[in-house]
C-alpha positions as CSV (number, residue, x, y, z in Angstrom):
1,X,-48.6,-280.7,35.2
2,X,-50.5,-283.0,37.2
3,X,-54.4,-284.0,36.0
4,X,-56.8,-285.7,38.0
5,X,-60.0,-286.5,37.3
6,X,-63.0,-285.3,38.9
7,X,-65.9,-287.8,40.1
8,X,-67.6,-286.6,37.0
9,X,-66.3,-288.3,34.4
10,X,-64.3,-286.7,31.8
11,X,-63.9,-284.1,34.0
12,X,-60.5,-283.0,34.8
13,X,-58.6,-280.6,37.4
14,X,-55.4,-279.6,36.0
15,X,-52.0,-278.1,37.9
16,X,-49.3,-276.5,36.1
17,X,-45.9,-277.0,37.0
18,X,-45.0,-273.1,38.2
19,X,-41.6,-272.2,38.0
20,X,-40.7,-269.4,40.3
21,X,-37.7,-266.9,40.5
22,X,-36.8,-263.5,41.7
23,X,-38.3,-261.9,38.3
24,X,-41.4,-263.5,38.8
25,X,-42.7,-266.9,37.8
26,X,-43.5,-269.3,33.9
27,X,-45.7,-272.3,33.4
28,X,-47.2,-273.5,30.0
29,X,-50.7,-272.7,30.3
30,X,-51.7,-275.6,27.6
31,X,-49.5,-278.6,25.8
32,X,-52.2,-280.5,23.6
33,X,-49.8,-283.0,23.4
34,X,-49.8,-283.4,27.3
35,X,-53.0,-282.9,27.9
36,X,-54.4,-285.7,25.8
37,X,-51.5,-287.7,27.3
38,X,-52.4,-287.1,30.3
39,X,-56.4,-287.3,30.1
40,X,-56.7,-289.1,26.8
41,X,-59.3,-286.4,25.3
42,X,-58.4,-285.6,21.8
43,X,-59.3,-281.8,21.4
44,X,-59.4,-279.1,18.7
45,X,-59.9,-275.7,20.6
46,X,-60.9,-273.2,18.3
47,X,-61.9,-269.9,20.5
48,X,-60.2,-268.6,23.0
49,X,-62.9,-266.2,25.5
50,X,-62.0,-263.5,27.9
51,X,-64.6,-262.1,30.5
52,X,-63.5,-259.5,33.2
53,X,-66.1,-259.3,36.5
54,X,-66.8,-257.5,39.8
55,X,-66.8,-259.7,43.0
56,X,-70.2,-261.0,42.9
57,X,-70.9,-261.1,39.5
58,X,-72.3,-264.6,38.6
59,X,-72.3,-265.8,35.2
60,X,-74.4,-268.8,34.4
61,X,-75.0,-271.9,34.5
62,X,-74.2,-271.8,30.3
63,X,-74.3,-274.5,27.7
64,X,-74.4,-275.2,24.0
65,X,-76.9,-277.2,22.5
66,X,-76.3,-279.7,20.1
67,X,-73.8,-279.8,17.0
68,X,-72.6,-276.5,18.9
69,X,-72.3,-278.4,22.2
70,X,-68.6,-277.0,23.4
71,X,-65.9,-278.8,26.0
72,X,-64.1,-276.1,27.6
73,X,-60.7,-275.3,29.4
74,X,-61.2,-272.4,31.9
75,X,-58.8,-270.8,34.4
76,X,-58.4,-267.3,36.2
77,X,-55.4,-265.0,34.4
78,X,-56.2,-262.8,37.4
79,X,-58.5,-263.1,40.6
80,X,-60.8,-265.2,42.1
81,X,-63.5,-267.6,41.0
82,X,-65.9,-269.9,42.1
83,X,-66.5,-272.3,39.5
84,X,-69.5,-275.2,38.7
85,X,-69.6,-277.3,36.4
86,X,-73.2,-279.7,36.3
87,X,-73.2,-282.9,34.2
88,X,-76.2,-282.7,31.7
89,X,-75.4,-285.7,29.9
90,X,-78.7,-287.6,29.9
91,X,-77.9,-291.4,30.7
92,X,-74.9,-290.3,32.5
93,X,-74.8,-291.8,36.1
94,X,-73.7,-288.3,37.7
95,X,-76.6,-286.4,35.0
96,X,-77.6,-283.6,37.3
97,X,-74.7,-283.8,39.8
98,X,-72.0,-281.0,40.2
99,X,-68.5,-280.1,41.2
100,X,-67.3,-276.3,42.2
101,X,-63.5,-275.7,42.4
102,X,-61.9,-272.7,43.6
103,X,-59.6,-271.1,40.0
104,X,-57.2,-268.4,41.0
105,X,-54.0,-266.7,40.0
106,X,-52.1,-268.0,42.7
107,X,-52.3,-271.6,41.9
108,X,-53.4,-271.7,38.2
109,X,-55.2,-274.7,38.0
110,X,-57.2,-275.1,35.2
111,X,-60.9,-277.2,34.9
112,X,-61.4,-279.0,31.8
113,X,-65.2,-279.1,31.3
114,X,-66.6,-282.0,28.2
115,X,-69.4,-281.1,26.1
116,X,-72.8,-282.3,27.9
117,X,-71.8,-279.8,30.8
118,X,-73.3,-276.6,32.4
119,X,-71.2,-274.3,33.3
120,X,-71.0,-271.0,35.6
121,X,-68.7,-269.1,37.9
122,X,-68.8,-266.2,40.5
123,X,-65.7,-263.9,40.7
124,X,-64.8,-263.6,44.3
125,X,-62.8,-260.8,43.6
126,X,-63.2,-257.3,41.7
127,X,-61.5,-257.0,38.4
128,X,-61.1,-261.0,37.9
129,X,-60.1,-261.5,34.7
130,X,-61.8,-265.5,33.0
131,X,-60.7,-267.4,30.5
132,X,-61.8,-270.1,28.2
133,X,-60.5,-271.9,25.2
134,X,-63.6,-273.8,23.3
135,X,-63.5,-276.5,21.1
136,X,-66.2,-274.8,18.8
137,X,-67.2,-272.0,17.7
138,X,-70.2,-269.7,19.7
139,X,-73.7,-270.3,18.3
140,X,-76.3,-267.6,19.5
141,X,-79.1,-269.8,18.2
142,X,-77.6,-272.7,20.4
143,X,-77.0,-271.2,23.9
144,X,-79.0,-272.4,26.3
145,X,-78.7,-272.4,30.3
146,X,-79.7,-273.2,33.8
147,X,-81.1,-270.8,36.5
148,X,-78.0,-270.5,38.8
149,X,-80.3,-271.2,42.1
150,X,-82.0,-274.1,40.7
151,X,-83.3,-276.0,44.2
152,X,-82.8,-279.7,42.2
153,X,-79.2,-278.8,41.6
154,X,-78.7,-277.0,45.1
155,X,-75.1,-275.7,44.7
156,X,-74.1,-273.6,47.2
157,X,-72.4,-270.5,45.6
158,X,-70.8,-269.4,48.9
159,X,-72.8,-265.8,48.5
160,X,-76.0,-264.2,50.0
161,X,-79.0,-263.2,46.9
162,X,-78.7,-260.1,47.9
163,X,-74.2,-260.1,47.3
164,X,-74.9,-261.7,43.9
165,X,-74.8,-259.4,40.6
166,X,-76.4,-261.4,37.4
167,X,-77.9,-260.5,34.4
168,X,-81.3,-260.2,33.4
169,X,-80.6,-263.2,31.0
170,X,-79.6,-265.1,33.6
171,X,-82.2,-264.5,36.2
172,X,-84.3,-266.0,33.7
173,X,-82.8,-269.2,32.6
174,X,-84.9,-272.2,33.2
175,X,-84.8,-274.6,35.7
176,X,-83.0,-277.8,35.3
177,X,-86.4,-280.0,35.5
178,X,-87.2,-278.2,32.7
179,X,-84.6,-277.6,30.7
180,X,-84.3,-278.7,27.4
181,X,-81.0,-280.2,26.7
């Protein structure tokens, strides 16, 4: 695997080595001994998540507050995402900055996200199948978010409103200038 970091630190873009034949192809989706080798993050993930979404179904921007703040390794098992990450680590000289990284199932990279990040994607293909490995455990009482069209954050989500399927929830979600973190 290869592992570079993003300009956001602690960050990380992850390629598997893929090894390809006639029957199809392998690669180790996760080594924790090579993956704190390589980005010398010591992790524990206890929760392995699975979402499956339409094209155009946006999920986020999602966080964990506090003692239930989670780091996160996501990656596509099948289709197309665009995925954002936004650094809400008060103090942090990219706090309110963001990176979005095309995850498929042709390429398999993977985005490790640290606690003290936001995080959403936007299949870009219909039956997209997500997943994330967490290094702690769900907490209803500490979930917390940012509106995905925030105007401070400005990501551009590659979409029109009007091709974009989100929850109610969602919709909702506060803006980043006031969001409690």
């Amino acid at each position: 695997m290869t592992v570079e970091e993003t300009y956001l630190k602690g960050c990380f873009v992850i390629t598997p080595k893929i090894f390809e034949d006639k029957r199809g192809y392998f690669f180790e989706s996760f080594n924790k001994d090579a993956f704190e080798k390589e980005t010398e993050v010591s992790t524990n993930f206890v929760q392995d998540n699975l979402s499956k979404s339409n094209k155009g179904v946006l999920r986020g921007l999602h966080f964990q507050k506090g003692k239930h703040a989670q780091a996160k390794l996501v990656s596509v098992v099948k289709g197309k995402v665009l995925d954002v990450c936004v650094d809400i680590r008060e103090g942090s000289p990219t706090f309110g900055k963001h990176i979005s990284i095309i995850l498929d199932d042709q390429e398999h990279k993977q985005l490790y996200i640290p606690k003290g990040f936001a995080h959403g994607f936007l299949a870009l293909e219909d039956d997209t199948i997500f997943s994330y490995k967490c290094d702690n455990f769900y907490n209803k009482a500490s979930e917390s978010g940012i509106v995905y069209n925030d105007k401070d954050l400005n990501i551009d989500w590659k979409f029109s409103k009007k091709e974009l399927i989100i929850s109610d929830k969602d919709l909702e979600l506060p803006l980043f200038k006031t969001c409690c973190f």
